[in-house]
C-alpha positions as CSV (number, residue, x, y, z in Angstrom):
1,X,-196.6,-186.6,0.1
2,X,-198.1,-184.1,2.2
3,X,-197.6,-180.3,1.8
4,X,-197.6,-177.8,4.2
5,X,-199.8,-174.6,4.0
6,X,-198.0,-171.7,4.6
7,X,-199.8,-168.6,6.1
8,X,-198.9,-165.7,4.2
9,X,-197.5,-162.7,6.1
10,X,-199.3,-159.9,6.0
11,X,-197.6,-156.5,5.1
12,X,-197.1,-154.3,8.5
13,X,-195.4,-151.1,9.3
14,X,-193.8,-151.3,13.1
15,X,-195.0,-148.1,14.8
16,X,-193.9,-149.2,18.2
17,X,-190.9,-146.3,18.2
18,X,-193.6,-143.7,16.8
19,X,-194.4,-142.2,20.0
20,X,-190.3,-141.8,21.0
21,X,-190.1,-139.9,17.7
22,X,-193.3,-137.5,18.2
23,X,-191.8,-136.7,21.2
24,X,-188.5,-136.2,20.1
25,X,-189.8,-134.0,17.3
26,X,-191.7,-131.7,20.1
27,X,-188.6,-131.4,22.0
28,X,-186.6,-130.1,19.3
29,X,-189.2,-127.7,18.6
30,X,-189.1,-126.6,22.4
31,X,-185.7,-126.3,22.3
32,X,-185.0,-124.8,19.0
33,X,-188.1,-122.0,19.2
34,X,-186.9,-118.2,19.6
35,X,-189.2,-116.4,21.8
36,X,-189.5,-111.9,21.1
37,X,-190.5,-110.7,24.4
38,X,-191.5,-107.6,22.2
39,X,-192.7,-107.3,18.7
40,X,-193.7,-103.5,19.0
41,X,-193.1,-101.6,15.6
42,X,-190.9,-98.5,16.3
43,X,-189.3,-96.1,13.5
44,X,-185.9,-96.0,15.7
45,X,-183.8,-92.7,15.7
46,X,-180.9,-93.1,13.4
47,X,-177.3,-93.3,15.1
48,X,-173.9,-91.8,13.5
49,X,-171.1,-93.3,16.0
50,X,-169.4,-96.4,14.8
51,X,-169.7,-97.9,18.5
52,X,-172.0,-100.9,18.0
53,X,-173.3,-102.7,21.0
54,X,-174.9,-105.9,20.8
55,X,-178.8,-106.4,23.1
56,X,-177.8,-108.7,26.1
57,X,-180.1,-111.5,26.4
58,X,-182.9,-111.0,29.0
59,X,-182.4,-107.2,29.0
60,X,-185.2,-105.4,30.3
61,X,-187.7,-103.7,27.2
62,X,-189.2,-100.3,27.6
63,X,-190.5,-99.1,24.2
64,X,-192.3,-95.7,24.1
65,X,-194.5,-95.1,20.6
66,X,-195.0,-92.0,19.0
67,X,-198.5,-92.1,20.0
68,X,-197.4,-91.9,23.5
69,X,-197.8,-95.4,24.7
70,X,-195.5,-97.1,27.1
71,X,-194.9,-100.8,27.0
72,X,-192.4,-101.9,29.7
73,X,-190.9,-106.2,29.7
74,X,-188.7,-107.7,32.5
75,X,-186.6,-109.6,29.7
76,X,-188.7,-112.9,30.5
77,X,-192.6,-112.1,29.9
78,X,-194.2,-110.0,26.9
79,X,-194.2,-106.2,27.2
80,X,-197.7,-105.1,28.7
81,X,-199.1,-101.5,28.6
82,X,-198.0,-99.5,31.6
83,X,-197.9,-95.8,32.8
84,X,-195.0,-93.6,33.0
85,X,-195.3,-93.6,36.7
86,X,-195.6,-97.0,36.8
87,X,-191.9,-97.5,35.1
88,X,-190.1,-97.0,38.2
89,X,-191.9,-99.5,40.2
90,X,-191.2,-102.2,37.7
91,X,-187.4,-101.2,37.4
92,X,-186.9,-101.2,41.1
93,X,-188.2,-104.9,41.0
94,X,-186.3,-105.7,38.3
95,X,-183.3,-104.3,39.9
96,X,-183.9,-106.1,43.4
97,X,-184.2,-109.3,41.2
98,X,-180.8,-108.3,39.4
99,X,-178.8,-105.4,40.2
100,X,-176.4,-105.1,37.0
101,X,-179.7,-106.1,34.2
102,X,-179.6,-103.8,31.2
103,X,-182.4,-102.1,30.5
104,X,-183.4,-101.0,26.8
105,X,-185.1,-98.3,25.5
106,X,-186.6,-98.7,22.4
107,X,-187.8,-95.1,21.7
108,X,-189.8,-94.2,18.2
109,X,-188.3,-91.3,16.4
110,X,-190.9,-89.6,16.5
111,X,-192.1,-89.9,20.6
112,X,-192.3,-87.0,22.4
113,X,-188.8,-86.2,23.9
114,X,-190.6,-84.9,26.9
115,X,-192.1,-88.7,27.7
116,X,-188.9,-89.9,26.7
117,X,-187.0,-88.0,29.4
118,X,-189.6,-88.7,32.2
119,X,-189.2,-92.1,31.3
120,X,-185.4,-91.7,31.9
121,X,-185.8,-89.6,34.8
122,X,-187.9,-92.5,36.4
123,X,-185.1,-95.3,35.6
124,X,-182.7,-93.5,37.0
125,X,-184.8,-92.7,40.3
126,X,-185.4,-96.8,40.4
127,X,-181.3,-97.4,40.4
128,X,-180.7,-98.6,36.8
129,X,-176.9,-98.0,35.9
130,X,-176.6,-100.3,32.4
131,X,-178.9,-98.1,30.2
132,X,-178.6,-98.2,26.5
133,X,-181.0,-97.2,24.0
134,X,-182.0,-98.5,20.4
135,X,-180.8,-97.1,17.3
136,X,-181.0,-97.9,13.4
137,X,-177.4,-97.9,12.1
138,X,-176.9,-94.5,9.9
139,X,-176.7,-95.8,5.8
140,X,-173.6,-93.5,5.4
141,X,-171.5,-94.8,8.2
């Protein structure tokens, strides 16, 4: 009687579906990835009204250091350096792209209140009417 030679099977991992699964991991990642438009360090002014107001996604950044330097952000792109004339340019394009877009200001404590208000004065000339600024909550409210 004749037997048969079997081959042996040789032990294999199928890695036809890897490449589905690399890709599905980089979507997720995509998808699930929180972008900062600005990651400026500011010691904000402390508030004491118990009004709290949530940032609106895509609200317009302008954050003005205590050294004196203005960053400005469309709510899409990182904050860049800009002048204070410059401010009203860029909020009268952001306001032709969308009329009602709040704009924040993100104002260090310790800024120059004179900046500050030409900063204001130069949003206000450019037709921004939703205006909030950034505060720290006060400890003792």
């Amino acid at each position: 009687m004749k037997v048969k030679k079997t081959k042996s099977l040789e032990a294999n991992i199928p890695t036809a579906s890897m490449a589905d699964i690399a890709f599905l991991l980089i979507v997720f990642f995509m998808i699930s990835t929180v972008f900062q438009v600005d990651k400026t360090s500011v010691a904000l002014p402390e508030s004491h009204g118990k009004t709290r107001f949530e940032v609106v996604k895509e609200s317009a950044f302008v954050i003005v250091t205590k050294e004196g330097t203005i960053k400005a952000s469309d709510g899409l792109e990182d904050s860049r350096l800009v002048n204070v004339e410059d401010i009203g340019i860029l909020a009268a394009s952001w306001m032709q792209k969308r009329p009602s877009q709040p704009v924040v200001i993100k104002a260090d404590a310790d800024a120059r209140y004179g900046l500050v208000d030409d900063v204001l004065k130069h949003l206000r000339d450019a037709g921004v009417v939703n205006l909030k600024f950034l505060t720290e909550q006060s400890k003792a409210d």
